[in-house]
Kinemage of the C-alpha trace (Angstrom):
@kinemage 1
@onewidth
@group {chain A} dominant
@subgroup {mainchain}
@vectorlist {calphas} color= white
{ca unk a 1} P 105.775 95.421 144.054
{ca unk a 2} L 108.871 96.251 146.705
{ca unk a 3} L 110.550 99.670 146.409
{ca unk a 4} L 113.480 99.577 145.243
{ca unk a 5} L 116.374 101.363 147.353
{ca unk a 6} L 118.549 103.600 145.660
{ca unk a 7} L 121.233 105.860 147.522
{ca unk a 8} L 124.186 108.170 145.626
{ca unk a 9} L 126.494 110.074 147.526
{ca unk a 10} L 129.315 112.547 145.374
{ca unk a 11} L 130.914 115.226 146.699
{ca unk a 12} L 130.573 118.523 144.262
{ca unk a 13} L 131.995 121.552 144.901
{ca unk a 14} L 133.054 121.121 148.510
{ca unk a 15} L 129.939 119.626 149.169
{ca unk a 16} L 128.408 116.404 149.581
{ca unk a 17} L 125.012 115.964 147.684
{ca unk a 18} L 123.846 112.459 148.930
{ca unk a 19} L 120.451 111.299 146.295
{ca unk a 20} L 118.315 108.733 148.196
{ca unk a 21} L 114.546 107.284 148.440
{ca unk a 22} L 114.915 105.689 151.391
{ca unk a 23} L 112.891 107.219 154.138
{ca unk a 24} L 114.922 105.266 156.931
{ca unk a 25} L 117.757 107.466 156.710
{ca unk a 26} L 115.954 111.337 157.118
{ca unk a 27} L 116.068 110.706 161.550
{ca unk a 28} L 119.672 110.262 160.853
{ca unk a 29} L 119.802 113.854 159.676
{ca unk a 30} L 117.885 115.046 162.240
{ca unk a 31} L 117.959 115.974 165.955
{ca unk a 32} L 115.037 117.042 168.347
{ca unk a 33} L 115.525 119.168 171.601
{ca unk a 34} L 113.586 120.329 174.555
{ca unk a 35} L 115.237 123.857 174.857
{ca unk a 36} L 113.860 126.781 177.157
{ca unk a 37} L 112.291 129.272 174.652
{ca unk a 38} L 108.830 130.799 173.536
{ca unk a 39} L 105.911 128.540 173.077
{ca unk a 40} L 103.427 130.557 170.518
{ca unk a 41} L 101.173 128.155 171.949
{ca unk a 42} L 100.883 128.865 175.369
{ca unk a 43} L 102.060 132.680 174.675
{ca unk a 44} L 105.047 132.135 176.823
{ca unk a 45} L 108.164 130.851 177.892
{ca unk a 46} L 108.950 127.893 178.539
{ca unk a 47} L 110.269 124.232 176.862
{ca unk a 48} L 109.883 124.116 173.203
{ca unk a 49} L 110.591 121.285 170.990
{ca unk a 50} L 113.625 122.101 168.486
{ca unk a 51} L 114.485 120.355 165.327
{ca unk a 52} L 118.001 120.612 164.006
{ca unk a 53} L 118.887 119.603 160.472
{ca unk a 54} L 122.430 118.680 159.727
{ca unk a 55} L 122.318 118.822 156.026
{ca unk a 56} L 121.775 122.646 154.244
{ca unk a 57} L 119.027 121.805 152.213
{ca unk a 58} L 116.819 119.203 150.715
{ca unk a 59} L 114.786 118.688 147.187
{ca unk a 60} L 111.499 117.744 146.991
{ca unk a 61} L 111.360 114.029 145.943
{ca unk a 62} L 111.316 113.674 142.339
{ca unk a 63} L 108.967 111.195 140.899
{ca unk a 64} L 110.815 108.490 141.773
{ca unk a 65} L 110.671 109.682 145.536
{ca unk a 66} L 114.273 110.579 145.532
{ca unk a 67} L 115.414 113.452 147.244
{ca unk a 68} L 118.949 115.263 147.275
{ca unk a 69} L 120.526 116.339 150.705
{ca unk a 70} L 123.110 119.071 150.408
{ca unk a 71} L 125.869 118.565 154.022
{ca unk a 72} L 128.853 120.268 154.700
{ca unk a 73} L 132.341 118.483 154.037
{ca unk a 74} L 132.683 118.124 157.399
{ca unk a 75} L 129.818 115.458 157.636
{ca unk a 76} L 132.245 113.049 155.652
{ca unk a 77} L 133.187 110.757 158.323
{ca unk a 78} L 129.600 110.240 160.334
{ca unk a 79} L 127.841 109.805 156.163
{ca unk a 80} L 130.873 107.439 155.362
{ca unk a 81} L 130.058 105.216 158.085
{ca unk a 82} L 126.348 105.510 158.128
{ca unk a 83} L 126.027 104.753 154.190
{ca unk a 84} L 128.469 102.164 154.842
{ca unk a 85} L 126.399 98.963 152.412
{ca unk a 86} L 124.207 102.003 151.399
{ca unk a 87} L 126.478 103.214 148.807
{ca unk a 88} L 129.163 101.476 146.377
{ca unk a 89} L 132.523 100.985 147.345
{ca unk a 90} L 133.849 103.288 145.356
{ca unk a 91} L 131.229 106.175 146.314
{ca unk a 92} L 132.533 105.696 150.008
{ca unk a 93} L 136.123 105.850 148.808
{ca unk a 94} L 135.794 108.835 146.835
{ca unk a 95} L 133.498 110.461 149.924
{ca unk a 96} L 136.456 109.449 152.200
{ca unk a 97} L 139.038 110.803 149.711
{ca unk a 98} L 137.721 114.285 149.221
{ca unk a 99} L 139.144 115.235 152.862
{ca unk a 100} L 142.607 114.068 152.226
{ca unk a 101} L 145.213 116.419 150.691
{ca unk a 102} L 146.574 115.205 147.673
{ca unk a 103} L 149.976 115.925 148.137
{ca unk a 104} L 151.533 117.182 151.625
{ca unk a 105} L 154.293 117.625 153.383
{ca unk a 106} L 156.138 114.888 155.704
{ca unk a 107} L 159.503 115.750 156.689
{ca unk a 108} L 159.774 117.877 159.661
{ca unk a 109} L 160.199 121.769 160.086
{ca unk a 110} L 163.382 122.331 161.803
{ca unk a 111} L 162.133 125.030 163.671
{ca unk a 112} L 159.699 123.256 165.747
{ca unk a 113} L 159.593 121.476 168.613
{ca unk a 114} L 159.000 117.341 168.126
{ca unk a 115} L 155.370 117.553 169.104
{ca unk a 116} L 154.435 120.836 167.162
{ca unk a 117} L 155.809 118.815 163.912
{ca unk a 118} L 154.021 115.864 164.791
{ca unk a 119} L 150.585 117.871 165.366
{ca unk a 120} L 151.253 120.131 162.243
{ca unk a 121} L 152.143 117.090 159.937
{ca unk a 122} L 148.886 115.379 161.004
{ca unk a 123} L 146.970 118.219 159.891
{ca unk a 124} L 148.605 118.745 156.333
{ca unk a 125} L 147.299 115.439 155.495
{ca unk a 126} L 143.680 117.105 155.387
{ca unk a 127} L 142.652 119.713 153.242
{ca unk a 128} L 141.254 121.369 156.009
{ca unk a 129} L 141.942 121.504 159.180
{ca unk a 130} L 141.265 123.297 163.304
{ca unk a 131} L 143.848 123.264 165.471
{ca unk a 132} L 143.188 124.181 169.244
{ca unk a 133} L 146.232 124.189 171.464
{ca unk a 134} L 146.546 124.353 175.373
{ca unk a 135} L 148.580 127.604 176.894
{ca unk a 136} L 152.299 127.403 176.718
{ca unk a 137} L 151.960 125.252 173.464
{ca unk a 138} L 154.248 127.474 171.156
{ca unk a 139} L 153.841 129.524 168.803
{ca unk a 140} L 153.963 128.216 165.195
């Protein structure tokens, strides 16, 4: 008898819990690196594998064999388009959705220059956002 493949993603409480049994996804969330560091095995320095998780934490598989991953909101993007077929329209919508601002501004500031207001507009469409500006920018 196959497996059968089930994968939820919701976003709850500014954070994304994604539900899944399929074992294909888990080297997505993943990264190894040679770094310089200790080895305990050799008792000294030198290159050390890494491992780098991108989500915050992970269940143990229920009985089922699903397992919840806990990411950051600012995962949304690289989960949207990796679960894309994974996950039901609407789940991707509603993952995509949750970094929008539901109601911004859009008509200019009349204090700023054209290209401030077009930089600061772009960013009150997102609920949150990083702005990093080059000297002489203006201040804002």
């Amino acid at each position: 008898m196959d497996k059968v493949i089930e994968t939820h993603a919701s976003v709850v409480n500014n954070k994304i819990i994604l539900s899944t049994n399929d074992d294909r996804l888990l080297p997505y969330f993943t990264v190894d690196r040679m770094e310089k560091g200790y080895s305990p095995f050799t008792k000294s320095l030198g290159m050390v594998k890494k491992t780098y998780k991108i989500f915050n934490k992970r269940s143990k598989p229920d009985i089922n064999g699903i397992a919840s991953y806990e990411f950051g909101l600012g995962w949304v993007s690289y989960l949207a388009k990796l679960l894309n077929g994974l996950i039901s329209e609407e789940e991707r919508n509603n993952l995509v959705s949750s970094i929008y601002s539901t109601n911004y501004r859009t008509n200019p500031f009349p204090e700023l220059r054209d290209y401030q207001n077009e930089d600061v507009l772009f960013m009150l469409k997102f609920r949150r956002a990083v702005c990093s500006v080059y000297t002489s920018y203006g201040k804002l």
